[in-house]
GUMILO-113681 format. One record per residue (C-alpha): residue in one letter; x, y, z. Coordinates in steps of 0.2 Angstrom, whole numbers, padded with zeros to 4 digits, always signed. Example, Ala and Ser with C-alpha at 12.3 -4.5 7.8 and 13.67 -1.06 7.14 Angstrom:
# GUMILO-113681
A+0062-0022+0039
S+0068-0005+0036
END
This chain:
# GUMILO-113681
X+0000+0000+0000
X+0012+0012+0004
X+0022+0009-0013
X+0007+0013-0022
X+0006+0028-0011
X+0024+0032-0013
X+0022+0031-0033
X+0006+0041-0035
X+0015+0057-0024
X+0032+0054-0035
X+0020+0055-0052
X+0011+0070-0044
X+0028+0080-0042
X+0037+0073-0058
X+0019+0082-0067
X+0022+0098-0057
X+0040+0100-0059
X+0036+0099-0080
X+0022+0112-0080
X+0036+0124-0070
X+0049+0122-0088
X+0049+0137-0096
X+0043+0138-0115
X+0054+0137-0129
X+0062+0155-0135
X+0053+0153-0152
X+0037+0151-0142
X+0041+0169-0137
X+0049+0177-0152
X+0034+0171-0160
X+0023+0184-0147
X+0034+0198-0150
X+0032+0194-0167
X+0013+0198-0166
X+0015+0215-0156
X+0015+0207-0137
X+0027+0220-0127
X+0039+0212-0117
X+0030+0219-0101
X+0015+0210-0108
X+0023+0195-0110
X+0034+0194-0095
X+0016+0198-0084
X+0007+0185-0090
X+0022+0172-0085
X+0023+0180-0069
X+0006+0180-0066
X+0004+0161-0073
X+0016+0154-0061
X+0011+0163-0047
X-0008+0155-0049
X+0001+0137-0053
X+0011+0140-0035
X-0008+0140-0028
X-0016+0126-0041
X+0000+0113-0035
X-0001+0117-0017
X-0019+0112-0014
X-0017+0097-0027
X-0004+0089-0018
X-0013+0093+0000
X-0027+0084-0007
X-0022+0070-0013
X-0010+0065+0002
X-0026+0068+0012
X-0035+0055+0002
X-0021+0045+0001
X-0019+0043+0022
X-0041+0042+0020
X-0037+0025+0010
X-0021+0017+0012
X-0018+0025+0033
X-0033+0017+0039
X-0041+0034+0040
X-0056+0032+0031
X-0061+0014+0040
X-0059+0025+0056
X-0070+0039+0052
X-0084+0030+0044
X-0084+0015+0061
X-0086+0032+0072
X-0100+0040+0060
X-0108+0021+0062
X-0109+0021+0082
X-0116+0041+0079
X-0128+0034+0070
X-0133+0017+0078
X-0127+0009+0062
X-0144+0016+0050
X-0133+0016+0033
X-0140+0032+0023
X-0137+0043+0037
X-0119+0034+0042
X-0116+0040+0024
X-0121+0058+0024
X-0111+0059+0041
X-0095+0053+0032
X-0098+0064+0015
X-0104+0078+0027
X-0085+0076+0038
X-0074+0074+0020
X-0086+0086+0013
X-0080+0099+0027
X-0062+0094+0026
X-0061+0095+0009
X-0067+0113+0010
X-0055+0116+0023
X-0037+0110+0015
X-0044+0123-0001
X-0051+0139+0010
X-0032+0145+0014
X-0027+0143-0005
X-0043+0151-0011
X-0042+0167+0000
X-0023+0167-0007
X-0030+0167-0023
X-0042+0183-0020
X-0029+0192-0010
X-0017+0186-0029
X-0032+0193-0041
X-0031+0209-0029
X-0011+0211-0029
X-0015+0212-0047
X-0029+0223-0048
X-0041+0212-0056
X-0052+0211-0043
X-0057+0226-0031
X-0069+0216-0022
X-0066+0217-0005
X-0065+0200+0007
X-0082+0201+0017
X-0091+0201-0002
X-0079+0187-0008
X-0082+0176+0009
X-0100+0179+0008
X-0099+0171-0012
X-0089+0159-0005
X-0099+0152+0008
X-0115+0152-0005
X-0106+0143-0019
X-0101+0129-0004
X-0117+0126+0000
X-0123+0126-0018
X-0109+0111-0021
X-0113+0102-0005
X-0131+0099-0009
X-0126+0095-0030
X-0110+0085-0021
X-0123+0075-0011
X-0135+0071-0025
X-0122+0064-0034
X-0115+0053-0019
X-0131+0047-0011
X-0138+0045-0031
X-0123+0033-0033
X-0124+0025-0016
X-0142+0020-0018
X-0136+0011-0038
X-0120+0002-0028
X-0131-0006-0015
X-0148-0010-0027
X-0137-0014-0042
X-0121-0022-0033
X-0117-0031-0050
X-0124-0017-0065
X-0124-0002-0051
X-0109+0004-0067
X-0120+0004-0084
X-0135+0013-0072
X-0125+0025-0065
X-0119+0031-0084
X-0136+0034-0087
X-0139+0042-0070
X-0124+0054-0074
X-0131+0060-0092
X-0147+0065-0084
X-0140+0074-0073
X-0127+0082-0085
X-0143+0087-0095
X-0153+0091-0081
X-0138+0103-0075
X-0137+0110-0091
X-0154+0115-0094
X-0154+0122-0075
X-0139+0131-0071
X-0143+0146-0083
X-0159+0148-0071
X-0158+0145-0056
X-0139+0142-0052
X-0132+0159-0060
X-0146+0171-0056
X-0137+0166-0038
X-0122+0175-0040
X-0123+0187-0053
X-0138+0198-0062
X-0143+0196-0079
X-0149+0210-0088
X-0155+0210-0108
X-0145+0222-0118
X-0158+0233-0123
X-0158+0240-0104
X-0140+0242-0102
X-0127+0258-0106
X-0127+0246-0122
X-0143+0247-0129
X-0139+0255-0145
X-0128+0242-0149
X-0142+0228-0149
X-0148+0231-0165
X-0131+0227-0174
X-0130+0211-0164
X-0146+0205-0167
X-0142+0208-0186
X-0126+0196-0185
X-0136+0184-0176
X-0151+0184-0187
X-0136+0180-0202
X-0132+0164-0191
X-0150+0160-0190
X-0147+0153-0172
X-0165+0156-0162
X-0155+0168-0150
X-0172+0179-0140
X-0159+0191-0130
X-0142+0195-0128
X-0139+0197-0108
X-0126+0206-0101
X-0119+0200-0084
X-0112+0211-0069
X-0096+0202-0068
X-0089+0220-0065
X-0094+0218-0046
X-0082+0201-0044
X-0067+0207-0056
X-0062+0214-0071
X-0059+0200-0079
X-0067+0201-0099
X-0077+0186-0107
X-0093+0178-0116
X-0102+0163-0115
X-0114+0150-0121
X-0124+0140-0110
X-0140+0132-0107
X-0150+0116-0115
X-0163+0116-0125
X-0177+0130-0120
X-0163+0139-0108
X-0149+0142-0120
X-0142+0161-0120
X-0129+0170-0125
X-0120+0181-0111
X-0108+0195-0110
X-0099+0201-0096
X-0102+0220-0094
X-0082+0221-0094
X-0081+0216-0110
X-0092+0228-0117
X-0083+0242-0108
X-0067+0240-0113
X-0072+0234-0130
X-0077+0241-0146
X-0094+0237-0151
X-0084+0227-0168
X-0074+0219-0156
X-0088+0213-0148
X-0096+0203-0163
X-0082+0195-0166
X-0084+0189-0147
X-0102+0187-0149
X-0099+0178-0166
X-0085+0166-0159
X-0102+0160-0146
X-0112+0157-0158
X-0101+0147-0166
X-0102+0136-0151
X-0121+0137-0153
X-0121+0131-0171
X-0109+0115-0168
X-0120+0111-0154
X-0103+0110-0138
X-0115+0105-0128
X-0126+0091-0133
X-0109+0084-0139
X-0100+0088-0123
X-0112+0078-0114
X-0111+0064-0126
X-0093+0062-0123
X-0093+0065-0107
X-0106+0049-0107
X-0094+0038-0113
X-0081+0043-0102
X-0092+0041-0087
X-0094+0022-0095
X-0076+0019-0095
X-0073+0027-0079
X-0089+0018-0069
X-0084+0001-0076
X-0064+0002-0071
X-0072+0008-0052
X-0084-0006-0050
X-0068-0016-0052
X-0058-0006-0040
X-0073-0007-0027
X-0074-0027-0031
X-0053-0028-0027
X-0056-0016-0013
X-0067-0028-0003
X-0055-0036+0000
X-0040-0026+0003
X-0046-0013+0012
X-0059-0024+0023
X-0077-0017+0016
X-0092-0025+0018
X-0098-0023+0001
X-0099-0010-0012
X-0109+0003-0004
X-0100+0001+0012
X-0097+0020+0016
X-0079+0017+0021
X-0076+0013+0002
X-0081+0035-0001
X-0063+0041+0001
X-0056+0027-0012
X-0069+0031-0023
X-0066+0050-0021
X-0048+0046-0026
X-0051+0035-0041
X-0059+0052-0046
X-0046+0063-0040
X-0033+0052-0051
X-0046+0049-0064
X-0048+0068-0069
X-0028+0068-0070
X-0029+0054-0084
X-0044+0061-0095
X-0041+0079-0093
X-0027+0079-0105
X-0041+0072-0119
X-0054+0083-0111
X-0044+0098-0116
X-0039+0091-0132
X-0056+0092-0137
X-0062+0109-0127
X-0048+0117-0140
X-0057+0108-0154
X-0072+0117-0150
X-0064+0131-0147
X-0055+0130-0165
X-0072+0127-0172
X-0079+0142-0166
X-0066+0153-0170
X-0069+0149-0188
X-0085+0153-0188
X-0083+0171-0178
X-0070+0175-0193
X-0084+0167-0208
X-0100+0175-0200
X-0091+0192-0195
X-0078+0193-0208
X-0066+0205-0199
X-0049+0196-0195
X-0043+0211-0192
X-0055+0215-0177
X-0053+0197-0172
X-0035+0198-0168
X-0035+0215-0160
X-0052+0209-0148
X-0039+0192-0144
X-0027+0203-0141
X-0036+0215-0129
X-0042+0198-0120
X-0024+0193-0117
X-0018+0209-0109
X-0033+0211-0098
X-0035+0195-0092
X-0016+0194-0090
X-0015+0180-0101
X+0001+0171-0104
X+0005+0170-0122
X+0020+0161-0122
X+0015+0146-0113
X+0025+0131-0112
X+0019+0117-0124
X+0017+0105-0109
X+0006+0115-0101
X-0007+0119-0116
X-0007+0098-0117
X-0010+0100-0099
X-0021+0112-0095
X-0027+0124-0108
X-0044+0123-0113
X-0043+0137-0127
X-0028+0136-0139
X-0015+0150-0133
X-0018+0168-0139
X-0002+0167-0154
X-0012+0151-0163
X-0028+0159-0163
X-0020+0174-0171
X-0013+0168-0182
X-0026+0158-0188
X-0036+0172-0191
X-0020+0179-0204
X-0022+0162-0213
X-0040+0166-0216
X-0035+0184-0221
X-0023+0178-0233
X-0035+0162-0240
X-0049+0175-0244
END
């Protein structure tokens, strides 16, 4: 056991020493190539090593946390004193035992989080003071805690009716629910944290009209553009598509619009509804399906091994939580390579169609450009870490990109 634990923390390190190389020095003469300042680009390495110092530390804290939980004994310990709380009832043994990890969980990430506002402030991207961030805070805890325990009591109740096929049940349990989230969070998740307002009642209303028109020349059944107050959280700049079915929208965030020009902002709005016309979503949920497959089927072998190993009583013994918690932890580690693969796909996809449906490369590189230096992008990543980590394809590819369109037309 402790080899396996040995090996795990060794991989973990060897993985975060290699996202700490620095990129190739063609990587950055290509940058300076496309206007990016030194200044620019030595911030957005600064700035991107800075949030990795926080990213590593609360990794590593996890998963040696989960590691003592599984292979210390730890978890066998908790879940036998939850029991006796309990008189031995099994659902509420296992809230008791998701309710502790759930706590402690939140407590090995609450110092790296507030690191991570007091980071944003150093930088001036947020002037949100700490009060305001904790009360947030505290709300989207709760907000996980009862989605967290859904999924965990959802996937209990499978292990112990379905001890055999609990796997192939709980795939289809984990695409309802990925629709069902989708079709929701738009509505009554968001509206939590932020306000959305329509266009036509914002600073902005004069600038509806042209946007309707390029989304009326996408024939995509977009009703209204909203514009969200991310302003009172940071300055950070940004779009999105979201929703399923009847709930999908468009949204803008209010900084975008003010440090944009309205051009720059089509493009943006364009590169959305690209996303809307390849349908991301429904295909995002379908390959999430069979990843959930693969993943459910290699757990029920685990949990069958772990029986065994680690002393439980069955499948939906709640001792077995923190080794399936860890099979997730290591799990996302394995597929999020892929994952990102494809979310750069889609991201590539869409970028096409902001540069065929608004026809303006030149708008769509200086709008990527603006996005960079505000967010404090790093344009020079490391190749590593874009395999790694990066969901969009860096800032210098997109760019150029849009000149290879420029020069094709």
């Amino acid at each position: 056991m402790r080899s396996i634990s040995s090996f795990i923390v060794a991989a973990c390190i060897g993985l975060m020493v290699l996202t700490f190389l620095p990129p190739p020095q063609s990587t950055v003469e290509l940058a300076r190539s496309h206007g990016f300042s030194d200044e620019v680009i030595a911030n957005g390495q600064q700035f991107s090593f800075e949030r990795r110092l926080f990213f590593w530390g609360v990794t590593l804290l996890e998963l040696v946390w989960l590691l003592a939980l599984v292979f210390a004994g730890w978890g066998r310990r908790v879940t036998d004193r939850c029991q006796r709380l309990t008189r031995g009832r099994w659902l509420p043994t296992l809230l008791l035992v998701g309710a502790c990890y759930y706590l402690a969980q939140a407590l090995i990430h609450l110092p790296f989080d507030v690191g991570r506002w007091a980071h944003l402030t150093a930088w001036g991207m947020t002037e949100r003071p700490l009060n305001a961030w904790f009360a947030e805070y505290g709300l989207a805890l709760a907000v996980n805690a009862v989605v967290e325990g859904i999924v965990v009591v959802g996937l209990y109740l499978l292990l112990r009716w379905l001890p055999r096929w609990w796997w192939l049940a709980a795939t289809a349990g984990s695409v309802g629910l990925a629709v069902l989230f989708a079709l929701l969070w738009p509505i009554l998740i968001s509206p939590l944290f932020n306000t959305f307002t329509p266009i036509g009642q914002t600073k902005w209303a004069d600038w509806e009209q042209p946007l309707h028109r390029l989304i009326k020349k996408a024939d995509v059944p977009v009703r209204e553009i909203l514009v969200m107050n991310a302003s009172s959280q940071s300055k950070h700049s940004n779009a999105y598509f979201a929703g399923f079915g009847a709930t999908q929208r468009i949204v803008i965030y209010d900084n975008l619009l003010a440090k944009n020009t309205r051009q720059e902002v089509e493009s943006v709005l364009a590169h959305e509804i690209g996303h809307w016309l390849h349908a991301h979503i429904v295909k995002g949920i379908a390959l999430g399906a069979l990843g959930a497959l693969v993943g459910f089927y290699l757990l029920a072998r685990l949990l069958k091994w772990a029986q065994d190993a680690l002393g439980l009583s069955g499948p939906s013994d709640p001792a077995g939580l923190p080794l399936i918690l860890l099979f997730g932890f290591l799990a996302m580690w394995v597929a999020q390579p892929l994952e990102c693969a494809v979310s750069r796909h889609f991201e590539r996809q869409a970028d096409m169609m902001a540069l065929d449906l608004a026809r303006a490369p030149d708008v769509f590189i200086e709008a990527e450009k603006k996005l960079a230096i505000d967010n404090i992008v790093n344009v020079t990543p490391p190749p590593w870490n874009v395999w790694l980590f990066s969901t969009h394809p860096p800032t210098v590819e997109r760019i150029e990109m849009a000149l290879e369109w420029k020069n094709k037309k």
